[in-house]
N, C-alpha and C positions, 0 to 999 in steps of 0.2 A: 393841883388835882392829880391826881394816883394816874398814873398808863394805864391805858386801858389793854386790856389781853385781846388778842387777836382770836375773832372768832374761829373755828375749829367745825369741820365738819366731817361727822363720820362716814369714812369712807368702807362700806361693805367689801371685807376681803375675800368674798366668796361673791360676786355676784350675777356668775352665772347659776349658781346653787351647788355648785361644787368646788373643790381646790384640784386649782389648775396640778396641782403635784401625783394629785391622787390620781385625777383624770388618766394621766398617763401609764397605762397599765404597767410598760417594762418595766420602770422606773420603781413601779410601787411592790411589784411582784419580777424577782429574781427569774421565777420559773416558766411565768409569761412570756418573758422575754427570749430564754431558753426556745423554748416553744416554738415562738414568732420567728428565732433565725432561723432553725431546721426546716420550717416550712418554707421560709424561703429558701434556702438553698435545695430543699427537695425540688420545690418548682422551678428556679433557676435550673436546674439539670433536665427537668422531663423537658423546658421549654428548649436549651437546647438541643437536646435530642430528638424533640419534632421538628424543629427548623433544619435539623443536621439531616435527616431524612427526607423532608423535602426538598433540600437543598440537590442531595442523591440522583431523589426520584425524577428532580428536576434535568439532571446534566445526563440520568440513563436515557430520560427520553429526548431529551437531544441529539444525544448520539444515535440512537435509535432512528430518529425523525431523519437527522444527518446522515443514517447510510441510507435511507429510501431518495435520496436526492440525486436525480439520475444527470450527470454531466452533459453537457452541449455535446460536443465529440460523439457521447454515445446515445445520449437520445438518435442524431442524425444518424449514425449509422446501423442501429436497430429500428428505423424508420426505412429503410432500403430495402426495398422489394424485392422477394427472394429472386426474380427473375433477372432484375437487375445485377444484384451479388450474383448471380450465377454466370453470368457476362466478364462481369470481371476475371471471375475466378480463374473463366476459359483464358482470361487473357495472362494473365500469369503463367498455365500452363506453356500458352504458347511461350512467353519468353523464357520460361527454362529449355522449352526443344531449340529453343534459340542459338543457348548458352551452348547445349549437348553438341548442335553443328558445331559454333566455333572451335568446342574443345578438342572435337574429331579433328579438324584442320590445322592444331598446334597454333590457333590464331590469338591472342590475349584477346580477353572480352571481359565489358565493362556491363551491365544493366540494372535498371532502375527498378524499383517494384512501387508502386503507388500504394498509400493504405487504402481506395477503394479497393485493389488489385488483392491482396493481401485479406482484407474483410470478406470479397467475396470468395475468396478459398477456405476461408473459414468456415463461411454457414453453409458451400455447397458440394468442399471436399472433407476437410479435414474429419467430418463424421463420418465417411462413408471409406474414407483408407486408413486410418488411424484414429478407428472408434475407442480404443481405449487408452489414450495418452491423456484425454482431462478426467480428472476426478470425478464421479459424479456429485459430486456435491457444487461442480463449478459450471457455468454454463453461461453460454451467448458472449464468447469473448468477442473483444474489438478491441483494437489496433488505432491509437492517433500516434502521427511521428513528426516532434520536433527537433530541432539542431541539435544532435547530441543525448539527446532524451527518447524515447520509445514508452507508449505509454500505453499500457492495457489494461483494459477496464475488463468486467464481469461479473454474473448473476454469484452469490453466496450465499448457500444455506445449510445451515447447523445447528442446533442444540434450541430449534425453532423459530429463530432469528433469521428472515432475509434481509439480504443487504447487496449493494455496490459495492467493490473492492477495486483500487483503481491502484497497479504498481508501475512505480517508474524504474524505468534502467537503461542503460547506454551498453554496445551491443560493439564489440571492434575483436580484430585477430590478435593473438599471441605471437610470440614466436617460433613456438613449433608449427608444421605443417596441418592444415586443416581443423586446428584448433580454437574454436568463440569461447572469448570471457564474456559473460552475461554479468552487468555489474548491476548489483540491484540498489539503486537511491531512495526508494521510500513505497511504505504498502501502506494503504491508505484506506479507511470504508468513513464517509461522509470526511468531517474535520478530525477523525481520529487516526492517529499513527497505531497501525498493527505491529506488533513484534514480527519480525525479521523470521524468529527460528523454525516454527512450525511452518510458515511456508516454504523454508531453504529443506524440509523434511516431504513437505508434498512433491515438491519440483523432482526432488532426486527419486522419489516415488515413482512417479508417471515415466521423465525419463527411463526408468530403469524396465518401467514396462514397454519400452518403445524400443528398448535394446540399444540404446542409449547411453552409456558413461558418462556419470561426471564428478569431477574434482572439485573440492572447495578451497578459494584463498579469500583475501582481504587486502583491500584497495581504497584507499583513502577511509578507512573506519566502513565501508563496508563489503559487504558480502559479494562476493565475486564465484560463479557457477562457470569452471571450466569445459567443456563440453567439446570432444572431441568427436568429429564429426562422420561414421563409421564409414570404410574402404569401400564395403559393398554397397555405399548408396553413390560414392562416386566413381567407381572404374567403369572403368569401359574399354572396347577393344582389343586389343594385344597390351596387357599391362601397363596401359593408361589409365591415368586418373585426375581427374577434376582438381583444380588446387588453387583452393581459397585464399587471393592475397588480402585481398582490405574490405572490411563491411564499415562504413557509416550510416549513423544516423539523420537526415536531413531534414528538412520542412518537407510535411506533406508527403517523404519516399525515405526508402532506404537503399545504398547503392553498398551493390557489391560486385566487386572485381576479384578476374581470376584467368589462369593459364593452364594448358595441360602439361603435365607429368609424366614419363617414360618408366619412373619407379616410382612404387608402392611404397617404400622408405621413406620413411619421415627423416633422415638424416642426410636423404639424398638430395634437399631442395631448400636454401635458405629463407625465408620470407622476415629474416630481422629489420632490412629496411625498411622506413618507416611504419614499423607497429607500434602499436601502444605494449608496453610488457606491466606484466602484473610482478610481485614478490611471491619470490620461490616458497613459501610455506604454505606450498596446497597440502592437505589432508585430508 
């Protein structure tokens, strides 16, 4: 008996109703294809360039949001009642008439200034004898001081942006006579570090409207404001003068000591022991 052949069933090569080859447009048209990557990569680009924008828009108002964020420090001490600061402020006064006896008496004197002491001379003196030393554009400084750090906060506004700007610096004597390095470690408004330049440009501004000099060096990668402390705010007497040995910065104070002087000569009185020296390329 013959083999039989194996039945055979026809299988529809199309059975969705079209060829799967056709179906696929790139494949079938060259120019479709064309087509198809350019709009993706058109879109590919616009799509990053809105996420790349809001990514932006995202971190400007952060920063933004971040300088409205008023620190501990300075919340409490713009919470401090003018009449309060005003207490203080007298009491600062008083220790400088303090300072002025001992220096009359040729006595070395040592004293402390608290940062309430210090804040209250701020909002109850510092406008009314030296109204034109802050910027206006700067306003409601305060004053926190830790070990070696000095840290001042304050209102800023420019180019219609308010903000907190909070700079730190450590504050000690040179070696010449009656001369502070003001060493600046970092300007700050929320989590953003400010460039350095244009404030080391205001500083020398105001000072200079306070009659004022000051020098610039560089100390450990930063900016260092020489400020030499003028004759006529510390003589007194018969050609005595006030003379600044050592300023630190401490928790909660800043202590400075000092001696009187018989000459007006800065070459007359050594003060190299124990100072901090900065690098000779002031400019």
């Amino acid at each position: 008996m013959p083999p039989t052949e194996p039945e055979t069933t026809a299988v529809d090569s199309d059975p969705f109703g079209t060829n799967p080859l056709e179906s696929t447009s790139f494949l079938s048209s060259p120019e479709k294809f064309k087509d198809t990557k350019k709009n993706r990569l058109v879109n590919g680009c616009f799509l990053t360039f809105i996420l790349g924008t809001l990514c932006a828009a995202g971190l400007v108002w952060l920063a933004v949001d971040s300088a409205q964020q008023i620190p501990s420090f300075y919340a409490e001490a713009l919470a401090t009642p003018i009449e309060d600061a005003a207490k203080e402020g007298d009491q600062l006064e008083i220790q400088l008439t303090r300072v002025q006896n001992a220096a009359r008496k040729q006595i070395p004197w040592n004293v402390e200034f608290s940062q309430e002491q210090v804040n209250g001379w701020l909002v109850a003196d510092l406008p009314n004898k030296f109204p034109s030393v802050l910027p206006e554009k700067m306003k409601d400084p305060r004053v926190h001081f830790e070990p070696r750090i000095a840290k001042l906060a304050f209102k800023y506004s420019a180019n219609g942006l308010d903000g907190i700007v909070i700079a730190e610096c450590d504050i000690f004597c040179t070696d010449k006579q009656n001369q502070l390095a003001i060493q600046i470690i970092s300007v700050k408004s929320g989590f953003v570090t400010l460039p350095v330049g244009p404030w080391v440009d205001r500083l020398s501004k105001s000072a200079e409207r306070a009659g004022i000099p000051i020098l610039w060096s560089r100390r450990d990668g930063n900016s260092v404001a020489l400020v030499t402390v003028p004759d006529e705010l510390l003589a007194f007497g018969n050609q005595q003068t006030v003379v600044i040995d050592a300023v630190e910065i401490r928790a909660g104070c800043i202590m400075i000591a000092g001696s009187t002087s018989q000459s007006l000569s800065p070459n007359d009185h050594d003060l190299s022991s124990g100072q901090d020296t900065i690098p000779t390329d002031a400019n």
